[in-house]
Structure formats: C-alpha cells, structure tokens
C-alpha positions in Angstrom: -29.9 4.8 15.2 -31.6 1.5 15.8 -30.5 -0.4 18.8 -28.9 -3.8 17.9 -28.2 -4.2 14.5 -24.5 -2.7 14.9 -21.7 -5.2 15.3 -19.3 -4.5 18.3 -16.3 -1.9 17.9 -13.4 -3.7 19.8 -9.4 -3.5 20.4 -7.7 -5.5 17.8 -4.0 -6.1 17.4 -3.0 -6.6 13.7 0.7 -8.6 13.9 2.7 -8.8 10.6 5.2 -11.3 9.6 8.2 -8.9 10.1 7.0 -8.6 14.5 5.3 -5.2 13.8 2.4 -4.4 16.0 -0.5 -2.5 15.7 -3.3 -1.5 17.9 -6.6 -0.2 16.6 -10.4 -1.0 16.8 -12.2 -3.2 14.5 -15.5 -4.9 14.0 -14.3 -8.1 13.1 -14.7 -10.7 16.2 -11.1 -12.0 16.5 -8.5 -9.9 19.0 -5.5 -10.3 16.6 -5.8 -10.2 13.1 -2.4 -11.5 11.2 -1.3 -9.9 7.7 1.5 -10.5 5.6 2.8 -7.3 5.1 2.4 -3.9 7.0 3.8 -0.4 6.1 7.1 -0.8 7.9 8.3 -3.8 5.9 6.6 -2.7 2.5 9.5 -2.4 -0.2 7.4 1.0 -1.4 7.1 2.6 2.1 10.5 1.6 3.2 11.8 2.9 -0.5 13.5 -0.3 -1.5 11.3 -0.4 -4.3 12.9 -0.7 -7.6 11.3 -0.2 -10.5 11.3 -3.2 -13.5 12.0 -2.2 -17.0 11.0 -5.7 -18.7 12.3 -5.5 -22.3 13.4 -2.3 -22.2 10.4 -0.1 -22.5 11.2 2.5 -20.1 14.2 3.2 -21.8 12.4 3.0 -25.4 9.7 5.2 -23.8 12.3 8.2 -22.9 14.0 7.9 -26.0 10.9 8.1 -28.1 9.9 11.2 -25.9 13.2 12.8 -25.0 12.9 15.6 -27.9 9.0 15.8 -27.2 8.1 19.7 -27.1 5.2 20.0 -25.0 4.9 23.9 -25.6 1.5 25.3 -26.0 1.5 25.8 -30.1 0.4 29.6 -30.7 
C-alpha cells in the first residue's frame, strides 16, 4: 500500500436523538457524529411499524388475488 494517502481510522461515537450510544471507528474527522434515528428507536426494528393501505389497495389487491391458483398448469 502507499504510505500517506489513507485518511485516519479513529474512535467515533454516533449519539441519536432518543440517548442511544454507539461506539465504532470511522474515517470521518469529528469524534461524535449525531443522527436522527438509530436501530433502537426505528418504528421497523422496534416493530411498531404499521403498514398504510392509502385508498384501499391492499385490500383491493387480496380480493383481486384471493381465488388466484398459482398451481403449475400440466
């Protein structure tokens, strides 16, 4: 490898909103880096997630495929 052209590996602390901390290494210059959401307070990692059916097209989708037959035709 060529000496110099690398940029430092460091400890970083990556704080989210919600107070979680993490510790890793990074090559960006700043000790802490702040985010706005982590995987603690994520609604799809915490499974709070809920799932939006604008206008109805989830349920139009099932009814339109409920009697579907998806059997190999011989």
């Amino acid at each position: 490898m060529k000496q110099g052209i690398h940029p430092e590996y460091t400890d970083t602390k990556i704080r989210c909103l919600c107070g979680n901390e993490i510790h890793t290494r990074s090559t960006k210059a700043e000790e802490e880096i702040s985010v706005e959401i982590c995987s603690s307070c994520h609604p799809f990692f915490t499974g709070q997630q809920k799932i939006v059916d604008t206008a109805g097209r989830v349920e139009r989708f099932k009814q339109r495929y409920k009697n579907a037959d998806y059997a190999q035709k011989k």
